[in-house]
C-alpha positions as CSV (number, residue, x, y, z in Angstrom):
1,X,0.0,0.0,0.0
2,X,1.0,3.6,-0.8
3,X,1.2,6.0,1.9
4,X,-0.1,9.8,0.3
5,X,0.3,12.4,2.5
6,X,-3.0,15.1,1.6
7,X,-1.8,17.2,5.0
8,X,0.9,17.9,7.3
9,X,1.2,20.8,9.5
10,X,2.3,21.2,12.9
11,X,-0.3,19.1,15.0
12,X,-2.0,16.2,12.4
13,X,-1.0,14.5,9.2
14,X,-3.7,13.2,7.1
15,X,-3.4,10.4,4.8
16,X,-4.9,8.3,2.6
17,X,-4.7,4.5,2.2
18,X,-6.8,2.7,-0.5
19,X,-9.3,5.1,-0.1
20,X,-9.3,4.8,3.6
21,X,-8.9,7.8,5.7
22,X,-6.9,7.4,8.8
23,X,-5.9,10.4,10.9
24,X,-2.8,10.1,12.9
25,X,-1.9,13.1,15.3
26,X,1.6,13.9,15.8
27,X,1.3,12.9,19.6
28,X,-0.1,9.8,19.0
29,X,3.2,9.2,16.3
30,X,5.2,9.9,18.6
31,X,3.9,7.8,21.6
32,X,3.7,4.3,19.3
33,X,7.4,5.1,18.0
34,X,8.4,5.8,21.7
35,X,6.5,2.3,22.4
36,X,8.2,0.5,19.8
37,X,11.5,1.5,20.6
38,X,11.3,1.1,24.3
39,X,9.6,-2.2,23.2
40,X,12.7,-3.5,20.9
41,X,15.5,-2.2,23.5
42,X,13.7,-4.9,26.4
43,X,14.1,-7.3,23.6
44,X,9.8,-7.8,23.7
45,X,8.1,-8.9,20.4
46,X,4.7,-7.6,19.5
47,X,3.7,-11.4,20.8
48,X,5.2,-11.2,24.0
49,X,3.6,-7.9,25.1
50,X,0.4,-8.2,23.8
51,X,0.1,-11.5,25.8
52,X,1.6,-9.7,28.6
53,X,-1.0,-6.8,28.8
54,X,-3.9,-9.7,28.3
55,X,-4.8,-8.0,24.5
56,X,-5.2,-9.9,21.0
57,X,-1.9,-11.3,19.8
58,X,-2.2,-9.0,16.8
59,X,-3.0,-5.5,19.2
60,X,0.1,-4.5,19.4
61,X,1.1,-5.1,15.6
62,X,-2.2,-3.1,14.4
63,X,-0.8,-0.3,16.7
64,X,2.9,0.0,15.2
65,X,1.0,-0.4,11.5
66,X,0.8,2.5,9.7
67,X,-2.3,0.7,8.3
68,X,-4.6,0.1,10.9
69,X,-6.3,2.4,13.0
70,X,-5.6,0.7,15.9
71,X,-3.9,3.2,18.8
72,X,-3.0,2.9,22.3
73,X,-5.1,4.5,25.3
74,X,-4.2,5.6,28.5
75,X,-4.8,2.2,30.0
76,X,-3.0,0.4,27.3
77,X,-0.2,2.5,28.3
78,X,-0.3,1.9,31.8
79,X,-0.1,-1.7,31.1
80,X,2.8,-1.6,28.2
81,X,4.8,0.4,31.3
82,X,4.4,-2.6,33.7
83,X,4.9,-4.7,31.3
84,X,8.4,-2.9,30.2
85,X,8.9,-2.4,33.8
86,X,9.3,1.7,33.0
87,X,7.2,4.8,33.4
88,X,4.3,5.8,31.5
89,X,5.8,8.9,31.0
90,X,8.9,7.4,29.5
91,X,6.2,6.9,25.9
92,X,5.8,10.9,26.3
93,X,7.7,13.7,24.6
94,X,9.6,16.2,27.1
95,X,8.0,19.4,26.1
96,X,4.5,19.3,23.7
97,X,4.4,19.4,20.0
């Protein structure tokens, strides 16, 4: 699938994917990157922590997809952070963007 960009600006980026809008906002980028990286540093596949925070074995895959529309909430969050034995706050940028 190709990835269009139709806006970017400062706080969302639009796009379009097979005629499927999904609207990504730049926090919520940056807190599934953040996830993913904290994620791969443990050495936790998308397996592992799914099963760890008792979601779908594909949850955490749909999140990290630029395809899905899958995204994380608060509680999700909570759980990844036990689960990676770190902060919540750790999946947040320092300042807002």
């Amino acid at each position: 699938m190709v990835q269009v960009p139709l806006l970017k600006n400062k706080k969302r980026c639009l796009f379009v994917y097979d005629n499927h809008r999904d609207l990504i906002t730049e926090i919520e980028e940056y807190i599934i990157s953040k996830v993913k990286e904290i994620r791969i540093e443990k050495g936790v596949s998308q397996l592992a922590l799914s099963q760890k925070i008792s979601l779908s074995s594909s949850f955490i895959s749909h999140v990290e997809s630029n395809k899905r529309r899958a995204k994380y909430n608060i509680n999700h969050l909570n759980l990844i952070a036990k689960a990676l034995d770190c902060s919540p706050k750790d999946f947040l940028p320092e300042k807002p963007l």
